[in-house]
Structure formats: structure tokens, C-alpha cells
N, C-alpha and C positions, 0 to 999 in steps of 0.2 A: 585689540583688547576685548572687543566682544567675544570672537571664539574664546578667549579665554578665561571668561566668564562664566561661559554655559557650564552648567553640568556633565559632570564626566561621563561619557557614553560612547560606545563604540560607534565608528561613522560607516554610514548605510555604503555598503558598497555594493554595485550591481553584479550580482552572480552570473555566471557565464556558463553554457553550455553548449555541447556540441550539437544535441537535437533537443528540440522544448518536449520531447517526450521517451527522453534518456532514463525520467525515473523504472522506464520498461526491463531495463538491466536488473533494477534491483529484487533480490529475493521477495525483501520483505513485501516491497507491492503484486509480485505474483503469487505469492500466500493469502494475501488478502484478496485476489481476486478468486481463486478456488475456492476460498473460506464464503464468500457472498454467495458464491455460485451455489456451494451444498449447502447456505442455509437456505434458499430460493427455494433447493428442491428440496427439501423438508418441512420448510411451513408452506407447503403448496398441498402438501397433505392432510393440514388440522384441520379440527373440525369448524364449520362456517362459524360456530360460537365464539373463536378464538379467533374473530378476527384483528382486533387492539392489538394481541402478543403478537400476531403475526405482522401486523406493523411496524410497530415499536422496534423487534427484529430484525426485519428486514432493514429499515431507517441503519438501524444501529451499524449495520454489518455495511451498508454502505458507506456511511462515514469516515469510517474506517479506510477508506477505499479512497474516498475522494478528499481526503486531507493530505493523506502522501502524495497525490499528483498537484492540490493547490500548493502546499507547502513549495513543492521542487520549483512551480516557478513562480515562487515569490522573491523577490528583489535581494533580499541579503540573508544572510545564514542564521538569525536572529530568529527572522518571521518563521524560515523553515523548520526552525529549529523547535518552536510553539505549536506549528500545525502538525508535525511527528508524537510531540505532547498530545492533542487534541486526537491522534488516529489510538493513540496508548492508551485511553480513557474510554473510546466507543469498543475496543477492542473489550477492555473488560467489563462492559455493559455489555456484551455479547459471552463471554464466559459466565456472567451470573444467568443470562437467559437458558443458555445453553444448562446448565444445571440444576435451573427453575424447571427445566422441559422434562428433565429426567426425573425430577423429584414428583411430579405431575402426572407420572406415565405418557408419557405423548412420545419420548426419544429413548429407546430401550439400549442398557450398557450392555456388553459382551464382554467379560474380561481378556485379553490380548487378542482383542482387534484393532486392525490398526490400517493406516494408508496404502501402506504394502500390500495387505492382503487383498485387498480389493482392486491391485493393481495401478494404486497413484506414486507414480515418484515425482516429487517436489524439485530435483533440480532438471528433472527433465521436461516438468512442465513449465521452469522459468524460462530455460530455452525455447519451447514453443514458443513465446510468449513475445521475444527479446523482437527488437525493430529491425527488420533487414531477414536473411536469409531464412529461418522455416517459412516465414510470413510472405514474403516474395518469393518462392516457391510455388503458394500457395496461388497464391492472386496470379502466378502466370500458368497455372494448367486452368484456372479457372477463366482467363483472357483465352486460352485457345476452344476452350468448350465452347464459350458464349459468346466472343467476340470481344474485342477491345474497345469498341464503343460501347456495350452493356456492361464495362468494368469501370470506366473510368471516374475519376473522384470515388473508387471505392471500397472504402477504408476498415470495414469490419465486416470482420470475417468471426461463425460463430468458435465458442470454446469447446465444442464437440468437434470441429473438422481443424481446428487448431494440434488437440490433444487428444485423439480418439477414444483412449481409454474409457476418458469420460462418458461416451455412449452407454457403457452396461450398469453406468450407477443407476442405480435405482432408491426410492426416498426410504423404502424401507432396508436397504441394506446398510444405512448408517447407524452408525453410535456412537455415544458419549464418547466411547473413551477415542473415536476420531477425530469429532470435534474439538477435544481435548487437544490432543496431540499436535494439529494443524495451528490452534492458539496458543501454546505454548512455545512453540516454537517460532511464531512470530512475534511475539511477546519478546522474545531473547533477541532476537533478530531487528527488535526497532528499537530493544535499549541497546545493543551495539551502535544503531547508528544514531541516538542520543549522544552516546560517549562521543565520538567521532566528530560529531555537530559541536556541542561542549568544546572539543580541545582546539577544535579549527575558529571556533569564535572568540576565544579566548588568546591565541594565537592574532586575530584583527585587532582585539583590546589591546593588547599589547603593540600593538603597531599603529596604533593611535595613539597612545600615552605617547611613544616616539616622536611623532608628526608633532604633536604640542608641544613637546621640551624642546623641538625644532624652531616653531615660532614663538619660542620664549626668550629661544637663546638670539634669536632673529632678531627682537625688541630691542634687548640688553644691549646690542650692538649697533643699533639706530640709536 
């Protein structure tokens, strides 16, 4: 009688995963991690006066970053589901900066410049990125240079010898309209997995209301 009392709400079920750092698969968080990367190297170049907006910025673009991986291992698809929210929100704290930078003079537009041109592909730098093969790779020529005891327990490896491209950015090779392009497109990319979060929790709701007409019907029969 007392579950049956409480308030209707979907019951906490513990999410499951094959690695605690599976969110590495997803696009959306290796967008956000290139996106923190070029903001780095662009407010690395204001001027010392700007050091607040270059805060604020940097904060912002991190958040972003580090709600998609608290979100993935939070306990059930609800919390996740919030902290995807919370990455949605710093994300466009970060397109109004970015915007603010250009209205400013400080981030100069080009019109059709874009990722490509400068040589970034985005699904090629989520496979750099993904757990297992470019990664172990990497970490075994770098055990045969150094040795396997001056590798061991060791887990980061920079985003330049990950993704090499990266080497010839430079801060003043960016623009708006790449900043642009890299946030809009994660933008789309985390309200995909909004929807996705939505139908699969929604899908537990429903499997709860079940579980309760279960022990209702359970009562009736006692």
C-alpha cells in the first residue's frame, strides 16, 4: 500500500554499460571536445584586458564537455537525460560568445570557410578519439620508444598526436563561421540524443505504470 501511494514516477534503474567511458563512441562528445580545443586556441590569443571573456569561455565550452560524460554515468536515463540538457545550454552560452567575439573584432568571419578547408573531418576525428584501436595503437609504438614501464597507468595521449591535422591550426586561421558550423552541428547532434533519451525513458514510464497495476492486481488477489 505504500508504493502505491507514492507519487507516480519512473523507478531509478541502474544504467548499464560496457566501458564507464563508452560516451567516447559518441559524436556529439567528440565535437565538444574539438570545439573546447579551438576555443583554447583562440582565447589564448586576446588580449590580457580580456581576461574575464576568456574565462567565462573557456568555463562555458568546458561544461559542455564535462556534462556529457557526468550525464553517461549517472544511475538512470532521467539524470542523463538533465545533464545532456545542462551540456545544450553551455553550448549556447558558447555560440552567443562566440558571436559576441565577432561583433567585437577579436574572431574575424570569412564567408565559406569551413572545417574542411582547413583539413578537419569530424567523423574522422571521432574515430581518433573512440576507446580501443587508433588509441592502442598509439600507446604501443609509444611503449616500444619509451618502454613499458615509462607507459604504464598511462592514459592521455595529446589531441595533436591523436588527430595530427590538428598540428597546423593556428588561432588565427579560425572563423566565425567555423565556430559556427562545429556548434550547430552539435547542437543537432545532442537534440538527436535528447529525442532518443525522451523515448527510452518514456518507454521505463511505461514499464513502471506495468510493475504497479502488477502489484495492484497482486493486492486485489490477497
Amino acid at each position: 500500500m505504500r508504493e502505491l501511494a507514492k507519487p507516480e514516477q519512473p523507478k531509478a534503474r541502474s544504467r548499464v554499460w560496457k566501458s564507464p567511458q563508452a560516451y567516447r563512441y559518441l559524436v556529439q562528445w567528440s565535437n565538444t571536445v574539438l570545439l573546447r580545443y579551438f576555443i583554447r586556441l583562440f582565447t589564448a590569443s586576446l588580449p590580457k584586458a580580456e581576461y574575464r571573456r576568456k574565462a567565462q569561455v573557456d568555463d562555458a565550452t568546458r561544461s559542455v564537455v564535462r556534462n556529457i560524460e557526468e550525464g553517461w554515468k549517472r544511475a538512470n536515463t532521467s539524470d542523463y537525460l538533465n545533464f545532456v540538457g545542462y551540456s545544450q545550454g553551455s553550448l549556447e552560452e558558447v555560440k552567443g560568445d562566440v558571436r559576441e567575439l565577432t561583433e567585437d573584432g577579436f574572431l574575424k568571419s570569412i564567408r565559406g570557410s569551413s572545417l574542411k578547408g582547413i583539413g578537419i573531418d569530424l567523423g574522422e576525428f571521432n574515430q581518433a578519439l573512440k576507446p580501443g584501436g587508433y588509441v592502442k595503437d598509439i600507446k604501443g609504438q609509444l611503449e616500444e620508444k619509451l618502454g613499458e614501464n615509462k607507459t604504464s597507468g598511462f592514459d592521455y595521449i595529446p589531441l595533436t598526436v591523436l588527430y595530427p591535422p590538428l598540428k597546423k591550426i593556428r588561432s588565427e586561421g579560425l572563423t566565425y563561421e567555423m565556430f559556427m558550423e562545429l556548434i550547430n552541428k552539435t547542437d543537432y547532434l545532442l537534440r538527436r540524443l535528447v529525442e532518443s533519451l525522451e523515448k527510452k525513458l518514456a518507454e521505463e514510464q511505461k514499464g513502471y505504470q506495468i510493475e504497479r497495476a502488477k502489484i495492484r492486481s497482486n493486492l486485489k488477489l490477497k
